[in-house]
Predicted model as a PDB file, atoms N, CA, C, CB and O in Angstrom, pLDDT in the B-factor column:
MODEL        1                                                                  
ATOM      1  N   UNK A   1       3.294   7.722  12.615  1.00 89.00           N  
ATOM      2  CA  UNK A   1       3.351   7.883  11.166  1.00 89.00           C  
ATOM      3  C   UNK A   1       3.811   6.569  10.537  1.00 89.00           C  
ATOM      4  CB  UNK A   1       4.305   9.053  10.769  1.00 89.00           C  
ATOM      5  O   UNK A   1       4.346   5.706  11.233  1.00 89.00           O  
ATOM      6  N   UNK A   2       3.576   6.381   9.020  1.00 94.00           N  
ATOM      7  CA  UNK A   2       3.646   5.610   8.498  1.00 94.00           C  
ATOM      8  C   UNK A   2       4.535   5.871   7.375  1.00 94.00           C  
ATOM      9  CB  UNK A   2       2.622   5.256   8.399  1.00 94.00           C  
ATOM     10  O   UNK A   2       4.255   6.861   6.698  1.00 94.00           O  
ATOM     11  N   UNK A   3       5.924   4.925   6.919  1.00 95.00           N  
ATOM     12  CA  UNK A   3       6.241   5.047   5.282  1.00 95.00           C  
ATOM     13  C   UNK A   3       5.594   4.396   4.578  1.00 95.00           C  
ATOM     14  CB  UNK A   3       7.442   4.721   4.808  1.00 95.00           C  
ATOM     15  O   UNK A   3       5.156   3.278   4.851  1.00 95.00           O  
ATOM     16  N   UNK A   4       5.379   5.232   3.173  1.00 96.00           N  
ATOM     17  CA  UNK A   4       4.729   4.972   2.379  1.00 96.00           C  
ATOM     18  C   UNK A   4       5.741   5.142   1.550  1.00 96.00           C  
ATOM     19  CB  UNK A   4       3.607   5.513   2.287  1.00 96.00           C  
ATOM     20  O   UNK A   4       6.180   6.285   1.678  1.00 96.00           O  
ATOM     21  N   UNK A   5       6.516   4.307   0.477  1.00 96.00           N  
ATOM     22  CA  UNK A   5       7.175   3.906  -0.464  1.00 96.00           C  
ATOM     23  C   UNK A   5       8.167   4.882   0.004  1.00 96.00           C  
ATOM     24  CB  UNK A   5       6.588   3.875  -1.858  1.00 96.00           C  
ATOM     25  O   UNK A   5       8.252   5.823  -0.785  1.00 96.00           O  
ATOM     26  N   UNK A   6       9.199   5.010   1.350  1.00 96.00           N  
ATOM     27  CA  UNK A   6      10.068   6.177   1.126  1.00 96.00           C  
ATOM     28  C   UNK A   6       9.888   7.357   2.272  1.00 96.00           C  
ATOM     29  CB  UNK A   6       9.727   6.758  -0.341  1.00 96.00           C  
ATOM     30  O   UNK A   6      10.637   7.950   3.048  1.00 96.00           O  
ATOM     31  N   UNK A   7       8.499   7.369   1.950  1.00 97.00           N  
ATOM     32  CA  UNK A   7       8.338   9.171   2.742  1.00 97.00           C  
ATOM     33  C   UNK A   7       7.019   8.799   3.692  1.00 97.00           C  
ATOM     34  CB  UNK A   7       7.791  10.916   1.258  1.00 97.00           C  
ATOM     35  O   UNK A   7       6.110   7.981   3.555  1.00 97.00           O  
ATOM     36  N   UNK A   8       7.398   9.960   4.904  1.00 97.00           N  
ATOM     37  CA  UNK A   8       6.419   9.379   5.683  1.00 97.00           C  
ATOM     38  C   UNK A   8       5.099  10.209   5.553  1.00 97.00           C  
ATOM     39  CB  UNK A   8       6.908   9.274   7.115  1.00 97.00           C  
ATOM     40  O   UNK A   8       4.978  11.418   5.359  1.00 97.00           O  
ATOM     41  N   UNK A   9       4.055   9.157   5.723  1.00 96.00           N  
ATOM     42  CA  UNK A   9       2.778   9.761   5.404  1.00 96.00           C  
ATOM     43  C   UNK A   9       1.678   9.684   7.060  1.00 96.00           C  
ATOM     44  CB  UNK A   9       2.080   8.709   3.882  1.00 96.00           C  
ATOM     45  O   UNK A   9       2.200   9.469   8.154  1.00 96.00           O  
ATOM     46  N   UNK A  10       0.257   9.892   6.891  1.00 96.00           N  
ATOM     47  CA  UNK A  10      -0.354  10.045   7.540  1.00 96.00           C  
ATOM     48  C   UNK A  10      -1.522   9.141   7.168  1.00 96.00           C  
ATOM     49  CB  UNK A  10      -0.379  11.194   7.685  1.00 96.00           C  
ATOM     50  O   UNK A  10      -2.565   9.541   6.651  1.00 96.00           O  
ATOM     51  N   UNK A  11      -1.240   7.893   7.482  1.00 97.00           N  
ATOM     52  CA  UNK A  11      -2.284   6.808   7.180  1.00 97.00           C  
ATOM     53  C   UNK A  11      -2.421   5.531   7.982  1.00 97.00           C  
ATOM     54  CB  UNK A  11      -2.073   6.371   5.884  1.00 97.00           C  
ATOM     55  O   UNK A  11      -3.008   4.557   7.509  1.00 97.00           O  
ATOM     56  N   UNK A  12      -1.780   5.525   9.425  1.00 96.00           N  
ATOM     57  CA  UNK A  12      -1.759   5.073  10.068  1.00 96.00           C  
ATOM     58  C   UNK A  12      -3.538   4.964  10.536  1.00 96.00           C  
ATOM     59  CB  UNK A  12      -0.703   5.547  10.650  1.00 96.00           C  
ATOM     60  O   UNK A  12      -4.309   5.921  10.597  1.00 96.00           O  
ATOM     61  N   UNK A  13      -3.714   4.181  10.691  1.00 97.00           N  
ATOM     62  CA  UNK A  13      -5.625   3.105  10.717  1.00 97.00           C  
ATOM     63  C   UNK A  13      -6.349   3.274   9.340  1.00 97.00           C  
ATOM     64  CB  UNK A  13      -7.180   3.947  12.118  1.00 97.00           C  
ATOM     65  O   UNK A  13      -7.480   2.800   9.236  1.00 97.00           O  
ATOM     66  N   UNK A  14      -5.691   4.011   8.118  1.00 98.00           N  
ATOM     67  CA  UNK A  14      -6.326   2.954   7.315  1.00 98.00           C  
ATOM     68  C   UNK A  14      -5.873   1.730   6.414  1.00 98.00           C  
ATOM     69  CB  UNK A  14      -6.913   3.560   6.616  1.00 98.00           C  
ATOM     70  O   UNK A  14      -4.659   1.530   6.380  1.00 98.00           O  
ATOM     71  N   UNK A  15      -6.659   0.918   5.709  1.00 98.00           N  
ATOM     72  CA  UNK A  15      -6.630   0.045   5.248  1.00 98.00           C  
ATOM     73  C   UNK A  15      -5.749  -0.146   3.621  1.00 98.00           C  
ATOM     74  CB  UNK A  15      -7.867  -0.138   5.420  1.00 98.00           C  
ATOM     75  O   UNK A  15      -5.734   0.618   2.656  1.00 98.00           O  
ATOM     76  N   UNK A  16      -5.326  -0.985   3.750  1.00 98.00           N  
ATOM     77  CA  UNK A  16      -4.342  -0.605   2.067  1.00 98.00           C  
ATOM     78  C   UNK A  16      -5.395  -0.740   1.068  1.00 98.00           C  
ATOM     79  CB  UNK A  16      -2.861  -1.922   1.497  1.00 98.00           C  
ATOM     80  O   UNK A  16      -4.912  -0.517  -0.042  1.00 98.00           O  
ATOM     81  N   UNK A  17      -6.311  -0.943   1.027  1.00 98.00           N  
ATOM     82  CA  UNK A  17      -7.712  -0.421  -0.441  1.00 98.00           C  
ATOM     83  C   UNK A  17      -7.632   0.885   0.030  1.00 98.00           C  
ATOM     84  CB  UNK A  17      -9.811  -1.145  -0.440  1.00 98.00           C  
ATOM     85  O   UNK A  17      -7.830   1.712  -0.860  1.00 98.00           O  
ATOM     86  N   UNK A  18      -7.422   1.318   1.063  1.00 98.00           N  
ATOM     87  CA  UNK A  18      -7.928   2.584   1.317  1.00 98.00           C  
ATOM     88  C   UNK A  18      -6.676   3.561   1.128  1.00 98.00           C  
ATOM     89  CB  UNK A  18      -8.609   2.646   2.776  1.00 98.00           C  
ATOM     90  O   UNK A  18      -7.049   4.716   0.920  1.00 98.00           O  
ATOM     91  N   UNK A  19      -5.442   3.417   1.144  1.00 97.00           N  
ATOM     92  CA  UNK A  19      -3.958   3.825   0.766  1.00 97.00           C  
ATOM     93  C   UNK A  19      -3.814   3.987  -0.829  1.00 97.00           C  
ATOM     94  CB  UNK A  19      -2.850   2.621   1.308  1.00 97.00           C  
ATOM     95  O   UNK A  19      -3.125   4.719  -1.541  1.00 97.00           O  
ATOM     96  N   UNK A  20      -4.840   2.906  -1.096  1.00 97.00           N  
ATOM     97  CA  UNK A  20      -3.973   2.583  -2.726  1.00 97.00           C  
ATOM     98  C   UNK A  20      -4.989   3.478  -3.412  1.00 97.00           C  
ATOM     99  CB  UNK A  20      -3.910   0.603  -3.542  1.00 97.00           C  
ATOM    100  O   UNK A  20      -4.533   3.740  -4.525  1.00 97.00           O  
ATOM    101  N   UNK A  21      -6.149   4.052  -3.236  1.00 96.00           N  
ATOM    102  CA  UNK A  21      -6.984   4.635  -3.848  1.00 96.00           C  
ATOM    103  C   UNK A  21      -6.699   6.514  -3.495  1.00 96.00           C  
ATOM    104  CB  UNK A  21      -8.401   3.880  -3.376  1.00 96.00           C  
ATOM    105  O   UNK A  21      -7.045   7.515  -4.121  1.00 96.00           O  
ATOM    106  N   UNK A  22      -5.898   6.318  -2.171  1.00 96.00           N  
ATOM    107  CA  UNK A  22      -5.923   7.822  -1.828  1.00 96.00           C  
ATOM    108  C   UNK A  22      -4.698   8.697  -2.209  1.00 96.00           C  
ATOM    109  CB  UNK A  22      -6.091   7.964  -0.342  1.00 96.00           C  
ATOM    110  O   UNK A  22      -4.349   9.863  -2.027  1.00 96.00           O  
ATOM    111  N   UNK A  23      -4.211   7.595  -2.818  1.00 95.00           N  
ATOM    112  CA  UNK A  23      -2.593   7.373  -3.558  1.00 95.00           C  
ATOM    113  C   UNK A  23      -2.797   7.815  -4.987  1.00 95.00           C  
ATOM    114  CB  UNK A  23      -1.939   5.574  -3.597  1.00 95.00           C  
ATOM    115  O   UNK A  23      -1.876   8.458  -5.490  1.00 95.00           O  
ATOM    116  N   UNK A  24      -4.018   7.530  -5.813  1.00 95.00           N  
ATOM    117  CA  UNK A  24      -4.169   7.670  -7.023  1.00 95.00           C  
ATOM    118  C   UNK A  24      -3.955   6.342  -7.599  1.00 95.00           C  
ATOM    119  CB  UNK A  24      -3.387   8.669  -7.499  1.00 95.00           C  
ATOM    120  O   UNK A  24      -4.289   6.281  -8.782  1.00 95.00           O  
ATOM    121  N   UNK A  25      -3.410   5.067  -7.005  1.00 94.00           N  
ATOM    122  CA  UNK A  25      -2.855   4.081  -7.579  1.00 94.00           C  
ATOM    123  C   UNK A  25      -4.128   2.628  -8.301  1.00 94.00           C  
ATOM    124  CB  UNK A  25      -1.781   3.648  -6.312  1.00 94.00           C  
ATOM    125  O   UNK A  25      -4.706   1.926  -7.471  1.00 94.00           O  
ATOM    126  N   UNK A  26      -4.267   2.498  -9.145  1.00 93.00           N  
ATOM    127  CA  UNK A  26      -5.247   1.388  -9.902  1.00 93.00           C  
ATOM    128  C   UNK A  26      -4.715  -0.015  -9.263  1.00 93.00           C  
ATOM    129  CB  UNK A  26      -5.060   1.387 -11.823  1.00 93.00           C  
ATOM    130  O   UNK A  26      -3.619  -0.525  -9.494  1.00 93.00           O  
ATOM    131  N   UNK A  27      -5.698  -0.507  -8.441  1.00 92.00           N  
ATOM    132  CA  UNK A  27      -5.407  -1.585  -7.333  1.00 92.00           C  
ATOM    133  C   UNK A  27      -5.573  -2.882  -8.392  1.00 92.00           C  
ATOM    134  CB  UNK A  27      -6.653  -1.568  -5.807  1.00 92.00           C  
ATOM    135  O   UNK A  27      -5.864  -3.935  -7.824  1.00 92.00           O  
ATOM    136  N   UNK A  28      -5.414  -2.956  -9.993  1.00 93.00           N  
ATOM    137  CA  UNK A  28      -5.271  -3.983 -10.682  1.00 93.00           C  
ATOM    138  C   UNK A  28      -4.048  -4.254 -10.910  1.00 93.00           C  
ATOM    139  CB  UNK A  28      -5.877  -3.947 -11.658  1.00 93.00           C  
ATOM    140  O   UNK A  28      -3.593  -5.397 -10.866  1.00 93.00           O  
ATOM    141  N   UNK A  29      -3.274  -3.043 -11.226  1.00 94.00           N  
ATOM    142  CA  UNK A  29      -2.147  -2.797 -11.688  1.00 94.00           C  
ATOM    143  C   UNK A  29      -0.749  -2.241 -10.389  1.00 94.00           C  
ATOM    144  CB  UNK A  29      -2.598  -1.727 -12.816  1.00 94.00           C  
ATOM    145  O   UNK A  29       0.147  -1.442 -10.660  1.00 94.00           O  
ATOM    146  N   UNK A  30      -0.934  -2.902  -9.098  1.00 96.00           N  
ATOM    147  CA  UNK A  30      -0.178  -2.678  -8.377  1.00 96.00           C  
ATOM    148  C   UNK A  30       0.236  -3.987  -7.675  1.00 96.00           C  
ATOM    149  CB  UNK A  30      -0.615  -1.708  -7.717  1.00 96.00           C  
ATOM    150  O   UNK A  30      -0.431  -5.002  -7.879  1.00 96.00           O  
ATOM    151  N   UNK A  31       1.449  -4.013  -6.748  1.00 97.00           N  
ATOM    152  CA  UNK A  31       2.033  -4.930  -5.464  1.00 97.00           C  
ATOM    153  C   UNK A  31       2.153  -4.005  -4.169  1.00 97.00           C  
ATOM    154  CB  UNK A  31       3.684  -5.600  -5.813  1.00 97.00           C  
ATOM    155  O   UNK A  31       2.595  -2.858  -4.239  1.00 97.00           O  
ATOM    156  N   UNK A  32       1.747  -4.562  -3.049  1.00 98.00           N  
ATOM    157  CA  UNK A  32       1.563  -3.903  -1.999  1.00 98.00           C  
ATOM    158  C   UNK A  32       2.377  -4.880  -0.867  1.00 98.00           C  
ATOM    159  CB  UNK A  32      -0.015  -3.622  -1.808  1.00 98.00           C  
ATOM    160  O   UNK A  32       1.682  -5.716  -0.289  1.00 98.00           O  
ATOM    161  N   UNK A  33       3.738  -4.810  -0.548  1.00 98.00           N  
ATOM    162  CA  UNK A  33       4.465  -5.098   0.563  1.00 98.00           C  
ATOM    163  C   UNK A  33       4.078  -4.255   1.763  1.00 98.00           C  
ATOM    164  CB  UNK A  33       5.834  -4.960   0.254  1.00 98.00           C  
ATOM    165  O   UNK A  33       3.756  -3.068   1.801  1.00 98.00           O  
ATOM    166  N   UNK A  34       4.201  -5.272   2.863  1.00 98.00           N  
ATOM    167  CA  UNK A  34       3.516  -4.417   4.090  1.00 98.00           C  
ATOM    168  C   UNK A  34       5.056  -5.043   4.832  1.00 98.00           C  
ATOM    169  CB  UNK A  34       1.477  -4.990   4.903  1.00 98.00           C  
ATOM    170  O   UNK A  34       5.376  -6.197   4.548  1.00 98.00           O  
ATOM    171  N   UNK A  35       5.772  -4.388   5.582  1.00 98.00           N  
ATOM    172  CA  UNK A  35       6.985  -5.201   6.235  1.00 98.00           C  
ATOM    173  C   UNK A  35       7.696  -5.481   5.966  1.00 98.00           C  
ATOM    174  CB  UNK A  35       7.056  -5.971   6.613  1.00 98.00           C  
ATOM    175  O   UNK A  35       8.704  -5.615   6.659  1.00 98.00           O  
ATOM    176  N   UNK A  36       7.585  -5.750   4.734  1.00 97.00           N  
ATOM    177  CA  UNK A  36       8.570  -7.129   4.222  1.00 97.00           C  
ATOM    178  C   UNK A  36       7.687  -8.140   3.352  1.00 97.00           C  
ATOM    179  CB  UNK A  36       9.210  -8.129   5.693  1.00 97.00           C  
ATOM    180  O   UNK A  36       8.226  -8.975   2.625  1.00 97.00           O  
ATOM    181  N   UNK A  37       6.489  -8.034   3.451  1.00 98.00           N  
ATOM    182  CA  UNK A  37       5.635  -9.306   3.068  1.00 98.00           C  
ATOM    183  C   UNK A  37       4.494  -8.761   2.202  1.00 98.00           C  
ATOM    184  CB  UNK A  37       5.004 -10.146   4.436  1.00 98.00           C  
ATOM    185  O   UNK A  37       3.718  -7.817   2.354  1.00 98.00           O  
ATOM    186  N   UNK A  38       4.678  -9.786   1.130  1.00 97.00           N  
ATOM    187  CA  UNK A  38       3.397  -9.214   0.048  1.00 97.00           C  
ATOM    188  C   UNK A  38       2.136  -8.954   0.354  1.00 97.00           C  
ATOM    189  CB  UNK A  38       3.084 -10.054  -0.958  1.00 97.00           C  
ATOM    190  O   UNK A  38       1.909  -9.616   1.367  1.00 97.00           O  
ATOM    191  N   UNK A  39       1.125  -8.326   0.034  1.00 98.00           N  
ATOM    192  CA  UNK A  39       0.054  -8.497   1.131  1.00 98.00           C  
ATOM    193  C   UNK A  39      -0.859  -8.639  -0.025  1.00 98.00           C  
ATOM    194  CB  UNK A  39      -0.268  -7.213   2.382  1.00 98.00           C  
ATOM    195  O   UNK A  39      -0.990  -7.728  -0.842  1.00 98.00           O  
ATOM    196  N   UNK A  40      -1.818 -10.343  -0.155  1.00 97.00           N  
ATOM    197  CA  UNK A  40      -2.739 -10.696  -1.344  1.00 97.00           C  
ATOM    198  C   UNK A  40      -3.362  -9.581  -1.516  1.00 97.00           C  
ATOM    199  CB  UNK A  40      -3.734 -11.838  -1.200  1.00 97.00           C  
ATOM    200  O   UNK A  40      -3.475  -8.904  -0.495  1.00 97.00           O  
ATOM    201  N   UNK A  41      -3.933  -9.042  -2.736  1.00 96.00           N  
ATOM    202  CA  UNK A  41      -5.344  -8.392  -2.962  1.00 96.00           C  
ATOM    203  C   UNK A  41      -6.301  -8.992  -2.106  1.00 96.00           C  
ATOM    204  CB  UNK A  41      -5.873  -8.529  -4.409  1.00 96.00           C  
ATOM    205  O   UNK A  41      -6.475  -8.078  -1.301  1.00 96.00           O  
ATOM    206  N   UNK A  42      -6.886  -9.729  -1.818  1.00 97.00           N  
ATOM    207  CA  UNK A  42      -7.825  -9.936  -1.507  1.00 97.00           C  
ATOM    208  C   UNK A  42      -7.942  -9.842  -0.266  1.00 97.00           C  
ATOM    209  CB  UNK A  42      -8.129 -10.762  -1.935  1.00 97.00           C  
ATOM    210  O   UNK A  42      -8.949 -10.298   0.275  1.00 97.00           O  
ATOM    211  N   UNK A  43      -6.695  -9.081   0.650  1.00 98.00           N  
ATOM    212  CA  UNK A  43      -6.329  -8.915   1.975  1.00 98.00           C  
ATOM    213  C   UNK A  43      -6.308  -7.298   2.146  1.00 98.00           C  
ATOM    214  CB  UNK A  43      -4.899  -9.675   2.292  1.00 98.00           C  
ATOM    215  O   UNK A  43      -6.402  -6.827   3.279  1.00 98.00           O  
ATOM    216  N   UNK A  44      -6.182  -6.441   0.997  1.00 98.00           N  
ATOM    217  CA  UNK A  44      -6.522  -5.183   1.242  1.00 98.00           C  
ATOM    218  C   UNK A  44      -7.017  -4.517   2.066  1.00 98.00           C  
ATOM    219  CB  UNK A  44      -6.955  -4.922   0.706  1.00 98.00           C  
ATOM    220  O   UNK A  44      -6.367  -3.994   2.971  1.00 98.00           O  
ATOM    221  N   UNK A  45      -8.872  -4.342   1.849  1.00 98.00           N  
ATOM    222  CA  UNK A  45      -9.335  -3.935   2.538  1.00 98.00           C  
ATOM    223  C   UNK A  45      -9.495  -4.415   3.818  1.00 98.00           C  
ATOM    224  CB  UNK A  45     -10.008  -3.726   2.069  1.00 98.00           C  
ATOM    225  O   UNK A  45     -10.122  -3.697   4.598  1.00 98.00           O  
ATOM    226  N   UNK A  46      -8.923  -5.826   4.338  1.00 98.00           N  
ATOM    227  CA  UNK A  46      -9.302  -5.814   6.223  1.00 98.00           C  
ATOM    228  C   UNK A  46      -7.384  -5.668   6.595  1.00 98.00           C  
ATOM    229  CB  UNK A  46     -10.395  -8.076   7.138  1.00 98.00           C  
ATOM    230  O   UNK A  46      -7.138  -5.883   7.782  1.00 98.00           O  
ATOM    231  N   UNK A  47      -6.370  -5.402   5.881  1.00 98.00           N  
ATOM    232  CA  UNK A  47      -4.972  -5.001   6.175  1.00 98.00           C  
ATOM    233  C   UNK A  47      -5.159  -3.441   6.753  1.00 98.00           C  
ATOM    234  CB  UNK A  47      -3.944  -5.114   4.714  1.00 98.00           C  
ATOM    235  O   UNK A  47      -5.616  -2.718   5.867  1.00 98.00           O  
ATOM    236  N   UNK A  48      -4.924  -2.746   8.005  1.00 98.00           N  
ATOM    237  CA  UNK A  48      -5.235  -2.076   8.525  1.00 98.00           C  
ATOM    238  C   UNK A  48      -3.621  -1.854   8.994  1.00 98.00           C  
ATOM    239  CB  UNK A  48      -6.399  -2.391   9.238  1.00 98.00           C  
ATOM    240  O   UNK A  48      -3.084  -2.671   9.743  1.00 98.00           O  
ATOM    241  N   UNK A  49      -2.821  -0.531   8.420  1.00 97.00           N  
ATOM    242  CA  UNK A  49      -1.692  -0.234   8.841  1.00 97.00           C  
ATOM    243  C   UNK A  49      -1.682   0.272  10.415  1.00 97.00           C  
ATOM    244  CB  UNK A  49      -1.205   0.694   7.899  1.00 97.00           C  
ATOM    245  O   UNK A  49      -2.584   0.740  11.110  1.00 97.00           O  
ATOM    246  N   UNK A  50      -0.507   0.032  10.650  1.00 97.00           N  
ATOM    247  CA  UNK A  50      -0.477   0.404  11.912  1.00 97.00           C  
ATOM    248  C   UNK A  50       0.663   1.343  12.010  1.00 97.00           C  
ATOM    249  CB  UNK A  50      -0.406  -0.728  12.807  1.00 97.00           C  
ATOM    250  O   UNK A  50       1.360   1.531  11.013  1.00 97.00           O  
ATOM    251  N   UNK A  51       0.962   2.067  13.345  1.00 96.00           N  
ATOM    252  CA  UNK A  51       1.885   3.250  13.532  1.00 96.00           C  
ATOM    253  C   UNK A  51       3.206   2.672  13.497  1.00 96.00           C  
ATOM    254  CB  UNK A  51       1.656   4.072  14.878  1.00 96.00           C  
ATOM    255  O   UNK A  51       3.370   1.659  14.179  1.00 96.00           O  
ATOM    256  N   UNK A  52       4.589   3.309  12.555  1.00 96.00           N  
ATOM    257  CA  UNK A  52       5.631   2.491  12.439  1.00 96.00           C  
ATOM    258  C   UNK A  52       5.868   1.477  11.311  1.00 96.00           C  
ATOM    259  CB  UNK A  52       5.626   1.905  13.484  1.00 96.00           C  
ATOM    260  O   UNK A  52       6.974   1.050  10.980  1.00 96.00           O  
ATOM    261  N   UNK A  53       4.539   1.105  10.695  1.00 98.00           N  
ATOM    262  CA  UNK A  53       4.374   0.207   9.200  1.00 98.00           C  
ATOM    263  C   UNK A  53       5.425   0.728   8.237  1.00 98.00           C  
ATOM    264  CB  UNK A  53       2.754   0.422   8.371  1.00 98.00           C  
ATOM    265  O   UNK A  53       5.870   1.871   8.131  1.00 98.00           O  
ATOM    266  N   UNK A  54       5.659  -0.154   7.697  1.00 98.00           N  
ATOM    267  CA  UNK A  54       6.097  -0.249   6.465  1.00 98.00           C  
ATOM    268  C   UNK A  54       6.023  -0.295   5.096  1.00 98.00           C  
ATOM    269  CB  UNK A  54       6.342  -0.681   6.522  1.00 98.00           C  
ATOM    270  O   UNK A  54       6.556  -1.308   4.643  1.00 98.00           O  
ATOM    271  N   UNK A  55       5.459   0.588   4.116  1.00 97.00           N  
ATOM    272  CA  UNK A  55       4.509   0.193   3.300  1.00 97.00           C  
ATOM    273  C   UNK A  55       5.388   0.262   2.034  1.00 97.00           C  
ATOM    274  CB  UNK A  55       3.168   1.051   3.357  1.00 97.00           C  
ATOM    275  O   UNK A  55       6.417   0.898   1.805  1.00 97.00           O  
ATOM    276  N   UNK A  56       4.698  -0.549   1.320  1.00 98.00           N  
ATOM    277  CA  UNK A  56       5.827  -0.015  -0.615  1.00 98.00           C  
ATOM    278  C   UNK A  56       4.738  -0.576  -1.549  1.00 98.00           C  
ATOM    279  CB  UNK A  56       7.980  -1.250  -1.179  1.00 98.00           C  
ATOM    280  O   UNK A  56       4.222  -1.693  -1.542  1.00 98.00           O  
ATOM    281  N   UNK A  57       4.521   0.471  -2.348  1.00 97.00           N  
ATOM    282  CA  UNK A  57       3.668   0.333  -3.572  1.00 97.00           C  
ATOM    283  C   UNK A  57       4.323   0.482  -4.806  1.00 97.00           C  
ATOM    284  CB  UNK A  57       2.625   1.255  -3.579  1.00 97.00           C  
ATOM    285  O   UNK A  57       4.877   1.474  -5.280  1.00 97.00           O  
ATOM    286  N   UNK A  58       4.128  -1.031  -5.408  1.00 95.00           N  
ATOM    287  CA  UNK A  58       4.866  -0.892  -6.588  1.00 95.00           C  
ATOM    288  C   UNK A  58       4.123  -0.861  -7.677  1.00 95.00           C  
ATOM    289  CB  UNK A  58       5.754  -1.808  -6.743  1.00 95.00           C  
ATOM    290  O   UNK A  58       3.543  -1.946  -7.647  1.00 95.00           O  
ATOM    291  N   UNK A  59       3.715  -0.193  -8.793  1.00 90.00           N  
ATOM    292  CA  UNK A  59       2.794   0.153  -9.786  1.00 90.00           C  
ATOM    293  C   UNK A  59       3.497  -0.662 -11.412  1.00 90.00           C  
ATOM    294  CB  UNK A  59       2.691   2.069  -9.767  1.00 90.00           C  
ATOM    295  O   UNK A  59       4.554  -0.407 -11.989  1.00 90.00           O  
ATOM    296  N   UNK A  60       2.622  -1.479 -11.700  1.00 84.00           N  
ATOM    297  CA  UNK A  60       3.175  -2.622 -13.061  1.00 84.00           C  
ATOM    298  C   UNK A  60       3.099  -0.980 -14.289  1.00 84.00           C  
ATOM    299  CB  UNK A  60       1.409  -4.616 -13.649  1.00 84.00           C  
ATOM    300  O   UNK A  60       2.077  -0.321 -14.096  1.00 84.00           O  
ATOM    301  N   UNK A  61       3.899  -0.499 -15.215  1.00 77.00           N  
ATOM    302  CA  UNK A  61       3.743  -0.323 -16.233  1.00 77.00           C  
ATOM    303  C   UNK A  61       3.935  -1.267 -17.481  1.00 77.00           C  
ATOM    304  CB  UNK A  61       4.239   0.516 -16.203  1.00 77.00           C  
ATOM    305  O   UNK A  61       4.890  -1.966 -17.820  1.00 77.00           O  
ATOM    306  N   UNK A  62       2.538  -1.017 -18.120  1.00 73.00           N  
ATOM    307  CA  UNK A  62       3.057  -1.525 -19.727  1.00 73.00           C  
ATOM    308  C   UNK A  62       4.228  -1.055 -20.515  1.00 73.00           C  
ATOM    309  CB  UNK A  62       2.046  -1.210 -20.702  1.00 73.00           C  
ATOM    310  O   UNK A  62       4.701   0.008 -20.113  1.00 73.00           O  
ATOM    311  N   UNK A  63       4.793  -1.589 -21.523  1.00 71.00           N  
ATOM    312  CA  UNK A  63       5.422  -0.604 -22.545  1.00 71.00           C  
ATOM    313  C   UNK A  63       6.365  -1.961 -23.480  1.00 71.00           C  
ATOM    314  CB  UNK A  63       6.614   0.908 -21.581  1.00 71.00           C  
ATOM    315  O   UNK A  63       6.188  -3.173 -23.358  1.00 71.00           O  
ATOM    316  N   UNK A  64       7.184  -1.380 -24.225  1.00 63.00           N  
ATOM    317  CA  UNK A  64       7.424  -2.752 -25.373  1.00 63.00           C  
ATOM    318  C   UNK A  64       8.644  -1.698 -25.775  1.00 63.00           C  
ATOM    319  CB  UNK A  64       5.875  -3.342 -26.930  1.00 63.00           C  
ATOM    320  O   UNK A  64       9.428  -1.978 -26.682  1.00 63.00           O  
TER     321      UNK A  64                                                      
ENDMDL                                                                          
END                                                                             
């Protein structure tokens, strides 16, 4: 199993495009730490969690 921001989930082999969409989360408007370490957008889809990962999704809100 895998944490996912906290709680453990069931997403161990897939990919964080594939986390962040099954999450509900808008992959414009997010940060995706894998470990400890930011993981680029453009590293998403070939970032392939593994069993024991570490994951944290942090979601930007607007507001004023």
């Amino acid at each position: 199993m895998t944490k996912v921001n906290g709680k453990t989930e069931a997403v161990t082999g897939l990919n964080i495009a594939e986390i962040v969409e099954k999450f509900g989360y808008n992959p414009a408007r997010v940060a995706v730490e894998l470990n400890g370490a930011i993981v680029p957008k453009a590293r998403y889809a070939e970032t392939v969690v593994k069993e024991n990962d570490t994951l944290e999704v942090v979601s930007f809100v607007g507001g004023g």
